[in-house]
N, C-alpha and C positions, 0 to 999 in steps of 0.2 A: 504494500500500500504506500499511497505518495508522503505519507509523513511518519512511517514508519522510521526509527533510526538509523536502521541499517540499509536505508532508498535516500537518506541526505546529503550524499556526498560525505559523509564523517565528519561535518561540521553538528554535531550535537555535546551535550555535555548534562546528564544527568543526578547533579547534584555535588559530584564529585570533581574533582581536579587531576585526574588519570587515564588514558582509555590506553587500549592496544591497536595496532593494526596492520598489516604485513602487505607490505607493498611490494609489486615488481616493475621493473622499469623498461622501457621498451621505447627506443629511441622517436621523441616526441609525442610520447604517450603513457599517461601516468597508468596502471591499470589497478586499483585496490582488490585485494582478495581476504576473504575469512575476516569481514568484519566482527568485531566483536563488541558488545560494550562492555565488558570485564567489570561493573561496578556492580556488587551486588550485597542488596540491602546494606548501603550507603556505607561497607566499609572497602578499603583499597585491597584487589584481589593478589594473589601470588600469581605472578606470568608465569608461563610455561615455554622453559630454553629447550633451546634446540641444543644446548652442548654444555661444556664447563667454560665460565668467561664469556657466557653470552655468544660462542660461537658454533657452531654443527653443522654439518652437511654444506650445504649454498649456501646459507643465510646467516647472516649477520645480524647482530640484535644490536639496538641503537638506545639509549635516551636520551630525547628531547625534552627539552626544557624552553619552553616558545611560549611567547602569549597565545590567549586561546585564535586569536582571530589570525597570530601568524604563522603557529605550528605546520598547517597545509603549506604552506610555501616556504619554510624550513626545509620537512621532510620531502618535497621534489624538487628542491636545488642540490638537495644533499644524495636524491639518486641518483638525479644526472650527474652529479660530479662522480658517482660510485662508477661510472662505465660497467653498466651492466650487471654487477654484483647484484645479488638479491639482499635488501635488507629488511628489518623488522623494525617498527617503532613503539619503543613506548613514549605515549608523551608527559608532560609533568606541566603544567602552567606556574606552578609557583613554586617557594621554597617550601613552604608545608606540604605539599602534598610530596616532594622529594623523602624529606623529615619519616612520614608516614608510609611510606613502603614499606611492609614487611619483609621485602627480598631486594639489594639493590646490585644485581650482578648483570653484567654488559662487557660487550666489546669495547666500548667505545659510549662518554656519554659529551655530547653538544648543548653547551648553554648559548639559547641566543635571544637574550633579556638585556635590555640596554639600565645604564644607569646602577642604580642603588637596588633593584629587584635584581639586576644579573649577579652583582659582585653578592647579593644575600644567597641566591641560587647556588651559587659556585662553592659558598661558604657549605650551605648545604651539602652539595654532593661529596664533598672531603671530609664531611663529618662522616658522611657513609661509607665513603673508601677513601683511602687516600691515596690508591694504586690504581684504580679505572684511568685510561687516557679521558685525556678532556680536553674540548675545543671550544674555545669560547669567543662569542661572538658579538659584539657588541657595540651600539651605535656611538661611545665616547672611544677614542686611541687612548685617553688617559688612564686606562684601567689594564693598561698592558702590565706597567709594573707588577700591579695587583696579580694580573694571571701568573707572572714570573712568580712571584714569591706564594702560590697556592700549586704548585707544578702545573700549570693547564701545557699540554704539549707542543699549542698554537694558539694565538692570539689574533685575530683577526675582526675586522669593521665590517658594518652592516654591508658596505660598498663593493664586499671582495668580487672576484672574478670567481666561475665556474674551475679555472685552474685552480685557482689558489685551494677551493676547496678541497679538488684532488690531492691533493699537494697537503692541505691538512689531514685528508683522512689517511692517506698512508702514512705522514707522521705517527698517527694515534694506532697504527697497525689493523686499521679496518681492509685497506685493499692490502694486494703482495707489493714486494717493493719499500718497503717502510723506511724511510729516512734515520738517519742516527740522529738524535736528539742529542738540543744541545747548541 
């Protein structure tokens, strides 16, 4: 039905500050598959990995951390820069709902929250790991320091190029190839 959640495009949000949803990419075409809305009865659910570290088989498991209205355009700047790779998203809208994950395991987690929400976000996810790669994205350059001294692996501005993002997610060891950090 046409206003069911899983016929909106994944632009819904239930109460909660979390959903999943497994994307594949296909040059000029975003394609969603196995929606889900993971949120039930109003607490944050345990995702289901495909490996240890958020990786298995093809896919790739990501978290984002995006406002709710930019998450969607996050997670398909960040497929196309994947060339192809299959990835998984969880998304996160704020630092609470980071906070309240019951499980916070990934390949690979993207903050891309400009200002005082990104740098609380980031604080967040180090409080969860402090060993997850992290790419942080953010509409101030002045918050690069900041990323240095929380390890983020890549520090980059809302502005970047589809390269550059390449270029960060194999820093963070999401594609092969992985940069030496540093």
């Amino acid at each position: 039905p046409m206003g069911s959640p899983a016929k909106t495009g994944g632009l819904f949000r239930r109460g909660a500050a979390f959903r999943s949803k497994k994307q594949h990419f296909v040059p000029n075409r975003l394609f969603p598959s196995g929606w889900s809305d993971m949120v039930k009865g109003g607490k944050y659910p345990v995702p289901a990995f495909a490996g240890d570290a958020g990786r298995g088989g093809n896919t790739v498991k990501l978290a984002v951390c995006a406002s709710f209205m930019q998450s969607d355009l996050w997670q398909e700047r960040l497929s196309r820069a994947a060339c192809g790779a299959a990835l998984e998203f969880d998304e996160f809208y704020d630092p609470d709902a980071v906070r309240a994950a019951p499980v916070f395991r990934y390949a690979a987690t993207v903050a891309a929250l400009g200002g005082a929400q990104g740098l609380e976000t980031v604080h967040a996810i180090r409080e969860r790991s402090a060993s997850v790669p992290l790419l942080w994205i953010s509409d101030d350059a002045g918050f690069a320091l900041s990323a240095y001294e929380l390890g983020a692996e890549m520090f980059l501005t809302w502005d970047c190029s589809d390269a550059e993002l390449t270029a960060a997610l194999r820093r963070c060891g999401v594609l092969p190839g992985r940069e030496a950090a540093g």
